[in-house]
C-alpha positions in Angstrom: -21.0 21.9 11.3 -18.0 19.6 10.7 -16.0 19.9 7.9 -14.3 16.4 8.7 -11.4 18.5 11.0 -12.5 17.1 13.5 -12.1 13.4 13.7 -8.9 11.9 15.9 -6.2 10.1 14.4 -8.2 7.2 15.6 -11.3 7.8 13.8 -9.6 8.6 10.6 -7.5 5.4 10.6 -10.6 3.4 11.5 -12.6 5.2 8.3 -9.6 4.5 5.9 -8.6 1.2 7.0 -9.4 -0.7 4.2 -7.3 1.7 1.6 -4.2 1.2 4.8 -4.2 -2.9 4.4 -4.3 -2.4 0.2 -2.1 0.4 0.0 0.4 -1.9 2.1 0.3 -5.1 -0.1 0.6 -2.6 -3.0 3.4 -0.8 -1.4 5.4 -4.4 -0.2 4.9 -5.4 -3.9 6.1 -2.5 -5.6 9.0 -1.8 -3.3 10.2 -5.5 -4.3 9.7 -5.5 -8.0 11.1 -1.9 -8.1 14.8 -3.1 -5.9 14.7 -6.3 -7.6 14.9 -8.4 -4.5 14.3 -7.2 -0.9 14.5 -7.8 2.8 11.3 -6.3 5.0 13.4 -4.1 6.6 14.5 -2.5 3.6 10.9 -2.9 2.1 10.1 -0.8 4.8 12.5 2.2 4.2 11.8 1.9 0.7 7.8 2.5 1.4 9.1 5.5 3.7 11.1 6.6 0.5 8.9 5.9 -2.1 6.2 7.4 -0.9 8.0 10.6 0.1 7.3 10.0 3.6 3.4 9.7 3.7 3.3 6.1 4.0 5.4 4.9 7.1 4.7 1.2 8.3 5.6 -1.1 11.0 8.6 -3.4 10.2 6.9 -6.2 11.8 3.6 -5.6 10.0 4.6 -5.8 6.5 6.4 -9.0 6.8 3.8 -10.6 8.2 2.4 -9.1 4.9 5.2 -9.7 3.4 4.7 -13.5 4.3 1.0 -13.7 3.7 2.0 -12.5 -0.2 4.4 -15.5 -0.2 2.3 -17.8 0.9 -0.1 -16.4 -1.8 2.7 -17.0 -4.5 3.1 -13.4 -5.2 6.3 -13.4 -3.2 9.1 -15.9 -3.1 11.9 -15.5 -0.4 15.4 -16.6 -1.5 18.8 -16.3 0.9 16.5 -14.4 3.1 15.1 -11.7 0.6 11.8 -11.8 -0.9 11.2 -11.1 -4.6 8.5 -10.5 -7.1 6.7 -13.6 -9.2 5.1 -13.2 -12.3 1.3 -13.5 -10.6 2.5 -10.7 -8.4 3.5 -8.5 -11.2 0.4 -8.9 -12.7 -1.4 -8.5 -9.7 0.4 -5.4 -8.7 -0.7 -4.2 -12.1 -4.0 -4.8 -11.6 -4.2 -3.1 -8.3 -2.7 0.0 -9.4 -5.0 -0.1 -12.7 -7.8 -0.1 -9.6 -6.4 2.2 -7.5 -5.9 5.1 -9.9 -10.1 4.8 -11.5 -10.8 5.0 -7.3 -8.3 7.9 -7.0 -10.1 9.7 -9.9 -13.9 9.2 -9.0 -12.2 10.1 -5.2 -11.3 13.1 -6.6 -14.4 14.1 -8.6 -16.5 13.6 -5.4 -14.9 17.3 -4.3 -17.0 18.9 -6.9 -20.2 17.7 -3.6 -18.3 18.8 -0.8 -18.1 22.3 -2.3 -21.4 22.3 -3.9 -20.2 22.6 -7.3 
């Protein structure tokens, strides 16, 4: 019987990539409004940092991301550095609002994997 050890690398990122591509537009977001203005390379030490280490991501990746949010108008870029509009503080808001109800009913489904 598996206790979901078993899955590769692979399999895992294929089950959780949805949460991956939101937790990176959260993550590019924060980083920015939290160092006020940034570039994507420094967005992306600041996700490494931020997150202690348990979110690492592809330079190249998040600004295409990073990009897509501008074109969105949740970014601007100015001299080169992207920073944080006012619909992409409130939609960083709402996200993380979202996030953390998902993270607590996550968190009450362990009460069915141990029977309780």
């Amino acid at each position: 019987m598996s206790h979901g050890h078993d899955e590769t690398p692979e399999q895992i990122e294929h089950i959780f990539k949805c949460y991956c591509e939101t937790g990176l537009t959260l993550a590019a977001l924060a980083v920015v409004r939290r160092g006020g203005a940034a570039t994507a390379a420094e967005a992306c030490d600041n996700i490494a940092t931020f997150t202690a280490g348990i979110m690492i991501t592809d330079e190249k990746k998040l600004a295409r991301e990073m990009d897509d949010l501008t074109r969105q108008g949740y970014l601007e870029q100015k001299d080169g550095r992207y920073h944080i509009t006012p619909a992409g503080k409130n939609l960083m808001f709402t996200m993380l609002k979202q996030w953390n109800k998902y993270v607590d009913a996550m968190n009450n489904l362990w009460g069915c994997y141990y029977g309780a």
